[in-house]
C-alpha positions in Angstrom: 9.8 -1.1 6.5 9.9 -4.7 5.9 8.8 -6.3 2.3 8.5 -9.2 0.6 10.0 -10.2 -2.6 6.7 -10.1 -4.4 6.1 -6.3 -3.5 10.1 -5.3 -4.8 10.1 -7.5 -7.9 6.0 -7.3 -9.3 4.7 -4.2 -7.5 7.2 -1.4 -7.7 8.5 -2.6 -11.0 4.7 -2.8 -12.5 3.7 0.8 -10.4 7.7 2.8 -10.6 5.9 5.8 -9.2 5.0 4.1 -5.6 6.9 5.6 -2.9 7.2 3.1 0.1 7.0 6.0 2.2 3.3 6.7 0.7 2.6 2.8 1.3 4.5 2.7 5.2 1.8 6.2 6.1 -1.1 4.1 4.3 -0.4 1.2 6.4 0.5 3.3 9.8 -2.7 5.9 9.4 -5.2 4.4 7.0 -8.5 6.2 6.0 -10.5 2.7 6.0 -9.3 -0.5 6.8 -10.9 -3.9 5.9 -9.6 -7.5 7.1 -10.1 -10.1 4.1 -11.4 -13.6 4.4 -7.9 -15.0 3.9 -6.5 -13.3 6.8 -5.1 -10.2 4.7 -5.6 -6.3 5.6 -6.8 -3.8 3.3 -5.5 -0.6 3.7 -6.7 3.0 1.8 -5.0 6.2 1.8 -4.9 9.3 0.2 -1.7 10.5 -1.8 -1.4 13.9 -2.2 1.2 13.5 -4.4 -0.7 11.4 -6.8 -3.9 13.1 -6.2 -5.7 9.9 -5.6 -6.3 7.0 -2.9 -4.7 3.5 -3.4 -4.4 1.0 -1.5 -2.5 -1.4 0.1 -2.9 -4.7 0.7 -0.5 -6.9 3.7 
């Protein structure tokens, strides 16, 4: 999965126990989906893993 420089140096470092394969499932089967003002996408999923939904903004 492509990423930006942003998402390797702020996200994971700030949130270590993100796994982009969580993140590239969010993005390829979200359970909502929103499309921001500015053009970005909002994407929710559930993680099993974590037992919770985050989300995932492109």
């Amino acid at each position: 999965m492509k990423t930006t420089r942003y998402f390797k140096e702020k996200v994971l470092v700030k949130r270590p126990y993100l796994k982009e394969e969580w993140i590239e499932q969010i993005v390829h089967k979200p359970i909502k989906t929103e499309i921001q003002e500015e053009g970005k996408v909002r994407y929710w999923g559930y993680v099993e893993d974590l037992k919770k939904y985050i989300r995932v903004v492109t």
